[in-house]
C-alpha positions in Angstrom: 9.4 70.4 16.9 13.3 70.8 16.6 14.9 68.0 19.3 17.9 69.1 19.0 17.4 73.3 20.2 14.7 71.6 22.8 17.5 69.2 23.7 19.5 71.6 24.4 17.9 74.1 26.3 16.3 71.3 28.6 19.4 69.6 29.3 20.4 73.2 30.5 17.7 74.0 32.7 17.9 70.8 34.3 21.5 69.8 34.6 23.1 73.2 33.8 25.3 71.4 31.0 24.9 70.8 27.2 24.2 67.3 26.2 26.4 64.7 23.9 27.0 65.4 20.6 30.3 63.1 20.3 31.6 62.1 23.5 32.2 59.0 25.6 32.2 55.5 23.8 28.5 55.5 22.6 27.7 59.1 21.8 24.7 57.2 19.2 23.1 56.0 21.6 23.1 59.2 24.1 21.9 61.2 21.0 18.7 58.8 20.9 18.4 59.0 24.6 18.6 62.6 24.8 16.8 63.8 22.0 14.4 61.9 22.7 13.8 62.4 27.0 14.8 66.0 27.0 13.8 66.9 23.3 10.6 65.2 22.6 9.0 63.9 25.7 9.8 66.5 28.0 7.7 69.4 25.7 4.5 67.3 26.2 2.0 67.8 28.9 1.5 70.2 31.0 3.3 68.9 33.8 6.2 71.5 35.1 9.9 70.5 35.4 9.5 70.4 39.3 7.0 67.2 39.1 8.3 65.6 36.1 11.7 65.4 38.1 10.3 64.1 41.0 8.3 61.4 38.6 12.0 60.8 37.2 13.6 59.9 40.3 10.9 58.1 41.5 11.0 55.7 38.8 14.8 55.5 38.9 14.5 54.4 42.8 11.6 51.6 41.6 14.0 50.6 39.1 17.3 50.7 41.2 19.0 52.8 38.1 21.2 53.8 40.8 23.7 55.9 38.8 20.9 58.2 37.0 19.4 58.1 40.3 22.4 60.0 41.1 21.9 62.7 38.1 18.8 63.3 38.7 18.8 64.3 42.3 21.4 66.8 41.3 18.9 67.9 38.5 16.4 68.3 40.9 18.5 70.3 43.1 20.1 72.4 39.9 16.2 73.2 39.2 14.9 74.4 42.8 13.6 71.1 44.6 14.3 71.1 48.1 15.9 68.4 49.9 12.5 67.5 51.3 10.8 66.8 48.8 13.7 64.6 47.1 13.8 63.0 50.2 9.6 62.5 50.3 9.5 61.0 47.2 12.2 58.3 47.8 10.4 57.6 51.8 7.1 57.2 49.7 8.9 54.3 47.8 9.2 52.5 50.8 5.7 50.3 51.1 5.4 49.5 47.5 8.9 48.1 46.6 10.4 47.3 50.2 12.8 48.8 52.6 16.2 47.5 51.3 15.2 48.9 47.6 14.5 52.5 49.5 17.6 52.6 51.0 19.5 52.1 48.4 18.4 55.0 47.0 18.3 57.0 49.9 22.6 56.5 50.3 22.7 58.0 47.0 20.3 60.6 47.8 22.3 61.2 50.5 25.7 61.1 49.2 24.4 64.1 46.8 23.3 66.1 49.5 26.2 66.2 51.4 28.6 66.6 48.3 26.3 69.8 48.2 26.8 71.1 51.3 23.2 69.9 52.6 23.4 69.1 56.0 22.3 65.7 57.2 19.7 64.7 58.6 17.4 66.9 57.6 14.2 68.2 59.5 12.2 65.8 61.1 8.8 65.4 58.6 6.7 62.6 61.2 3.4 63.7 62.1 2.0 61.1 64.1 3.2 59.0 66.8 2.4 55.6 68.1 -1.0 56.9 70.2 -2.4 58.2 66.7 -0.8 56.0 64.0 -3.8 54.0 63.2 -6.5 56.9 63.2 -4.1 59.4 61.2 -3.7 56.9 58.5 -7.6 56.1 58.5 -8.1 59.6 58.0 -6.2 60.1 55.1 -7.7 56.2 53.5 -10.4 56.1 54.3 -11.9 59.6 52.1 -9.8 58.5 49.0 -10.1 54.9 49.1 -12.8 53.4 51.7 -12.3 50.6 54.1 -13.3 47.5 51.9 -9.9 46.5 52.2 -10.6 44.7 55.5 -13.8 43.0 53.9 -11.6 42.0 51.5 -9.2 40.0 53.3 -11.1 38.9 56.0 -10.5 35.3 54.8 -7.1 35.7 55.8 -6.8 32.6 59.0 -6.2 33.7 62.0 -4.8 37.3 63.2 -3.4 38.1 59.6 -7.6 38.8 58.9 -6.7 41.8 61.0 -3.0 42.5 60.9 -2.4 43.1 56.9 -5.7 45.8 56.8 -4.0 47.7 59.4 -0.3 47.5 58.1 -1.6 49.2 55.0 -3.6 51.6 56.8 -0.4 52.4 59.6 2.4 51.6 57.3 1.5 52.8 54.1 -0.8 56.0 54.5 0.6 57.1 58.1 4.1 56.3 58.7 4.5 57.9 54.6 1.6 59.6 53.3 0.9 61.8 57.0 4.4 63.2 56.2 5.3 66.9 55.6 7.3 67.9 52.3 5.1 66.9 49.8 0.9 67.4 49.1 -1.7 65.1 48.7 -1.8 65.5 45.1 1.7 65.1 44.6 2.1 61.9 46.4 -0.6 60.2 44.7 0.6 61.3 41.2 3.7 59.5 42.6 1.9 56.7 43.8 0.2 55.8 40.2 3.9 55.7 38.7 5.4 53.8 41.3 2.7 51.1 40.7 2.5 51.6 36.6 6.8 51.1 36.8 6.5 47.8 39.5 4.9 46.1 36.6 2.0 43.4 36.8 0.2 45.7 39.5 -2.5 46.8 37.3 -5.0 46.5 40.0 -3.3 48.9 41.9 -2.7 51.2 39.0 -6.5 51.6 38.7 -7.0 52.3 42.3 -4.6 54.9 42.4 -5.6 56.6 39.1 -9.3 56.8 41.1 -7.0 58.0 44.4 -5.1 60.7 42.1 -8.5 62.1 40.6 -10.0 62.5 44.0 -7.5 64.4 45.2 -7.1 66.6 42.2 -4.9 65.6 39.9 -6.4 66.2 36.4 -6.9 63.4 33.6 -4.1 65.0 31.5 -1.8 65.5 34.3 -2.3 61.4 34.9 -1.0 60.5 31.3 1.8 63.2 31.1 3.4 61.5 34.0 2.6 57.9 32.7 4.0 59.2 29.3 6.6 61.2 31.0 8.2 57.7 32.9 8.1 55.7 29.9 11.6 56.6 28.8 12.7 55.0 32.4 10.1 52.1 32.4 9.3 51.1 29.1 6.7 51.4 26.6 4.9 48.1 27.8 4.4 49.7 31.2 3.1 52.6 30.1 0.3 50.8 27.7 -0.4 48.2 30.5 -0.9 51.4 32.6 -3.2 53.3 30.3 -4.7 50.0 28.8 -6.3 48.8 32.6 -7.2 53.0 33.7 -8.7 53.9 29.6 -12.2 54.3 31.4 -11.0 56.5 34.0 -8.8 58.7 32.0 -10.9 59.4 28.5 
C-alpha cells in the first residue's frame, strides 16, 4: 500500500485539494494524520466515500470537533451528498447526545450551506404528526427491537413507568428515525457509531449492532464503519465496541 499516492488521490476526491506536505506550524503531525485517515484507513472495507463521510461527520458532531465538523460537510458536499442527508445525520444525533450538542453542529452545518449557495431551510423531512407520533414510531421499533423496553422499566415510580418507554419510542424512532433523507440501513449504521463514539454505552452498542443486521447492513459493513471512526474516536472505542458485539459480528 503506498499512503502517500492514496493520500493523495483521497484527499482529492474528497476535499478537491492536495494534502500537507510542509505547511502550517505542525506539518508532522498532519502527515501522520493524513496518511494515515485518507491513506490507510480509508482503502479498507468496503464501505463507499458517501457513507464513510456521513460516519465522519457524525462522529465529529458526537464529539463536538466543531472545526473538522466544518471540513467535512464541505467534503461531503465536494463528493455528492445532498444537503439532506448531511442535515439527517446531524437530526439523528439529537436523542443520543442531547439537543444543545445537535445544534451546535447544526449552526456549522448551516453556515456551510449557505456559504454554498444552499438555500435555508431546506425541505420539510417530518412524516408524522402529533395524531400518529406514537404508532409511527412503534412501527419502525417494534420489528427491529421489540417492546421489552416497557417491561424493563416498569419499576420506574409513578408515571415515569410509562413516560420514558414512550419518549424513546415518540422521540427517538418517530420524531428522527420516520424522517425522509436517509434509509433504514443508513441510520442504524449511524446509530451503532454514534453509541460506539458516546463511550461507556456498550449495551447500546450491542443492541444496535443486532438493529443494523436486521435491517441489512452486513457484518463487514459493521466493522469498516467502527474501524472507519476510530481515527475520530479512538482506538479504545473502537475495541470496547468490537470487544462487547465479537459474537454478533464473527
Amino acid at each position: 500500500m503506498d499512503r502517500i499516492k492514496n493520500c493523495e488521490e483521497k484527499f482529492a476526491e474528497l476535499f478537491g485539494a492536495k494534502p500537507t506536505t510542509n505547511e502550517g506550524n505542525d506539518p508532522e503531525f498532519m502527515r501522520i494524520l493524513q496518511r494515515f485517515i485518507f491513506g490507510e484507513v480509508c482503502y479498507v472495507g468496503s464501505l463507499s466515500n458517501r457513507m464513510r463521510e456521513l460516519i465522519t461527520i457524525t462522529v465529529l458532531t458526537v464529539n463536538q470537533t466543531l472545526p473538522q465538523l466544518k471540513s467535512h460537510t464541505m467534503a461531503c458536499l465536494h463528493i455528492g451528498i445532498s444537503p439532506v442527508e448531511i442535515r439527517e445525520a446531524i437530526y439523528q444525533c439529537a436523542p443520543f447526545i442531547g439537543f444543545p450538542k445537535t445544534l451546535n453542529a447544526i449552526t456549522v452545518i448551516d453556515e456551510v450551506f449557505t456559504a454554498s449557495g444552499i438555500s435555508l431551510p431546506l425541505e420539510n423531512n417530518e412524516k408524522v404528526n402529533e395524531e400518529n407520533r406514537y404508532e409511527k414510531g412503534l412501527e419502525i421499533q417494534s420489528p427491529i427491537y421489540g417492546t421489552e423496553i416497557a417491561e424493563k422499566y416498569s419499576w420506574l415510580p409513578g408515571d415515569f413507568a410509562q413516560a420514558v418507554p414512550k419518549f424513546l419510542t415518540e422521540f427517538c424512532f418517530s420524531d428522527f428515525f420516520t424522517r425522509g433523507g436517509l434509509d433504514e440501513k443508513t441510520r442504524e449504521l449511524l446509530s451503532v457509531v454514534i453509541f460506539a463514539c458516546i463511550g461507556g454505552a456498550e449495551t447500546q452498542v450491542v443492541s444496535h449492532v443486532k438493529g443494523a443486521l436486521k435491517v441489512g447492513n452486513t457484518k463487514e459493513e459493521i466493522v469498516c464503519a467502527l474501524v472507519h471512526a476510530m481515527p475520530y474516536m479512538g482506538i479504545p472505542r473502537l475495541f470496547n465496541a468490537l470487544n462487547c458485539s465479537k459474537e454478533l459480528l464473527s
